[in-house]
C-alpha positions in Angstrom: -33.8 -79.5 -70.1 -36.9 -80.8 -69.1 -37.6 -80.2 -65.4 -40.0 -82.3 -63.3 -39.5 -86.1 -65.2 -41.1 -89.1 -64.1 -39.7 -92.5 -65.0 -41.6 -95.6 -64.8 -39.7 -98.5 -64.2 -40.1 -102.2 -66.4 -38.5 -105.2 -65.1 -37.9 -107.0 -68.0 -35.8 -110.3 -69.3 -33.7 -108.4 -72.6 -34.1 -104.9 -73.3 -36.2 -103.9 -76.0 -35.0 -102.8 -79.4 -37.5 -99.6 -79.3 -37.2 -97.6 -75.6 -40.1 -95.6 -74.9 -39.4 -92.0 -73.4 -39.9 -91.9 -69.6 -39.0 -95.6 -69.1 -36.4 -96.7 -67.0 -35.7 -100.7 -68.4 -34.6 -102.8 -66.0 -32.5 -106.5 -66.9 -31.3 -108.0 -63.8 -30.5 -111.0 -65.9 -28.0 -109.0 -67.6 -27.5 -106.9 -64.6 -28.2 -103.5 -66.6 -30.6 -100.8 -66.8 -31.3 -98.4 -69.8 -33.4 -95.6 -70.4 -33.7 -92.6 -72.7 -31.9 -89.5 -71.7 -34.0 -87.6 -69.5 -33.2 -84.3 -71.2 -35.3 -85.5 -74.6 -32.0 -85.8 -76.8 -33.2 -89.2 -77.7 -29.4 -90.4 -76.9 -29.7 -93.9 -75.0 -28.5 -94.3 -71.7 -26.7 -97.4 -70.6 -26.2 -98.5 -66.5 -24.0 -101.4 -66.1 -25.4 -102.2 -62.6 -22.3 -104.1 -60.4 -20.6 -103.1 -57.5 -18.1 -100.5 -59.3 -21.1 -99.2 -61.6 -24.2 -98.3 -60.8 -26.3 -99.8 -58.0 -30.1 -100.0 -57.9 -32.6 -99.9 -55.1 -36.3 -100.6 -55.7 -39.0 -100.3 -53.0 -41.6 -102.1 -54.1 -42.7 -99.1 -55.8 -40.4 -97.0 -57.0 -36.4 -97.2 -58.4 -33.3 -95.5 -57.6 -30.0 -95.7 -58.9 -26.8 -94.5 -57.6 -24.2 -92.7 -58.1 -25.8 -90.1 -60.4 -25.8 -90.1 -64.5 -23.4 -88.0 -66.2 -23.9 -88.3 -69.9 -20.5 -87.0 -70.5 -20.2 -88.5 -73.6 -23.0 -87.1 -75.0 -23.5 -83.6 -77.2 -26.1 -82.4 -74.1 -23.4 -83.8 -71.2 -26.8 -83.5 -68.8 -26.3 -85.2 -65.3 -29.0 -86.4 -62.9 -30.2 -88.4 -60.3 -32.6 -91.0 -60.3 -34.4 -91.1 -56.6 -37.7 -92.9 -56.4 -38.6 -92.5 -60.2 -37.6 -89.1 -60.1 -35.1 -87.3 -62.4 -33.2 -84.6 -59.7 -31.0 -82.4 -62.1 -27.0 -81.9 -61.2 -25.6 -79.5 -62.2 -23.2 -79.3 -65.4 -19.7 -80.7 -64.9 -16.9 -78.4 -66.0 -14.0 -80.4 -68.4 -11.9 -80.9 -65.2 -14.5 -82.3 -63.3 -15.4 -84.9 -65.8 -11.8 -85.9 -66.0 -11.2 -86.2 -62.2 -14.3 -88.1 -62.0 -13.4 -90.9 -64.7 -10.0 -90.8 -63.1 -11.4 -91.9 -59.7 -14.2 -94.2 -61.2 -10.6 -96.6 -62.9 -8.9 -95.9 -59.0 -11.7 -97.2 -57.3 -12.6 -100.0 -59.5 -9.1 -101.2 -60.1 -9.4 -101.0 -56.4 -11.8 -103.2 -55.7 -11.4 -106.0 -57.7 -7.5 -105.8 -56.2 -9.0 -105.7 -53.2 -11.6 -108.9 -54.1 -8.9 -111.1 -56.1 -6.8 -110.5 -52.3 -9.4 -112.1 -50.4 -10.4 -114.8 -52.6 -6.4 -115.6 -52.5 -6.3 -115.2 -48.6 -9.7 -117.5 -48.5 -8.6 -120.4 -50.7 -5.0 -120.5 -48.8 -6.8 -121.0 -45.6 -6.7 -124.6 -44.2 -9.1 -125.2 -41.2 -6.8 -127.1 -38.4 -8.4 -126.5 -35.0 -6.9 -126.4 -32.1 -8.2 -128.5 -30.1 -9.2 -132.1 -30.4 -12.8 -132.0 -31.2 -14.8 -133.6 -28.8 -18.2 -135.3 -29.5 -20.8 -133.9 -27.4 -23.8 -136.0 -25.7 -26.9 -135.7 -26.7 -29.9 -134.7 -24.9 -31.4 -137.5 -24.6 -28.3 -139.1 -23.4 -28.3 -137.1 -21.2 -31.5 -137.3 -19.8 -31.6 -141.0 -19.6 -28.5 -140.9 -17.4 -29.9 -138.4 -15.5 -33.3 -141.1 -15.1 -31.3 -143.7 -14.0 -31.5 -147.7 -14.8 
């Protein structure tokens, strides 16, 4: 694996049909980025970025994303972070580990959208009744003509 990589970052409307090594692609549009895998097997490497996928922080200058990549599916099965346009190597996830990881990847996101669908529920049942009678308030400058008299 290649040690030391360097992505750059492009912000860009649709990703393009021909990715260049050592460029991270960024669609917000579609709300996904994409880059070549970082250990030169040419494979491409897809981010969903959402609240159960990956999440992406960019500083004005540089681009993270979070949690780490772990091409699992893929002959070289590299893993690696991507921390302010760096590539920081994992290391290599046994059989298990892969398995437990997917496992808790469907637990947490069925999870959270269980968890969203319940509060949209709990919002939209909500009626606003208040309970007290609302009472209009004087203005200022009611207030200050009072307080000048006739």
């Amino acid at each position: 694996m290649t040690r030391n990589v360097r992505l750059k970052h492009e912000f860009v409307e649709a990703i393009p049909s021909n990715l260049e090594e050592g460029t991270l692609y960024i669609s917000l549009v579609f709300g996904t980025a994409i880059h070549k895998c970082c250990c030169g097997c040419g494979n491409e490497v897809v981010t969903p970025l959402s609240p159960t996928d990956w999440r992406l922080i960019f500083d004005g200058e540089s681009v993270s994303l979070h949690p780490s990549i772990g091409n699992w599916s893929f002959p070289c099965k590299s893993h690696y972070w991507i921390e302010d346009g760096v590539v920081e190597w994992a290391p290599r996830w046994t059989k298990q580990q892969i398995e437990d990881g997917r496992a808790r990847d469907r637990v947490a996101k069925r999870s959270y959208f269980e968890n969203r669908e319940r509060l949209r529920t709990s919002r939209s049942e909500r009626t606003f009744e208040p309970s007290q009678p609302q009472v209009e308030k004087e203005s200022f400058w009611s207030v200050f003509r009072r307080w000048l008299g006739p």
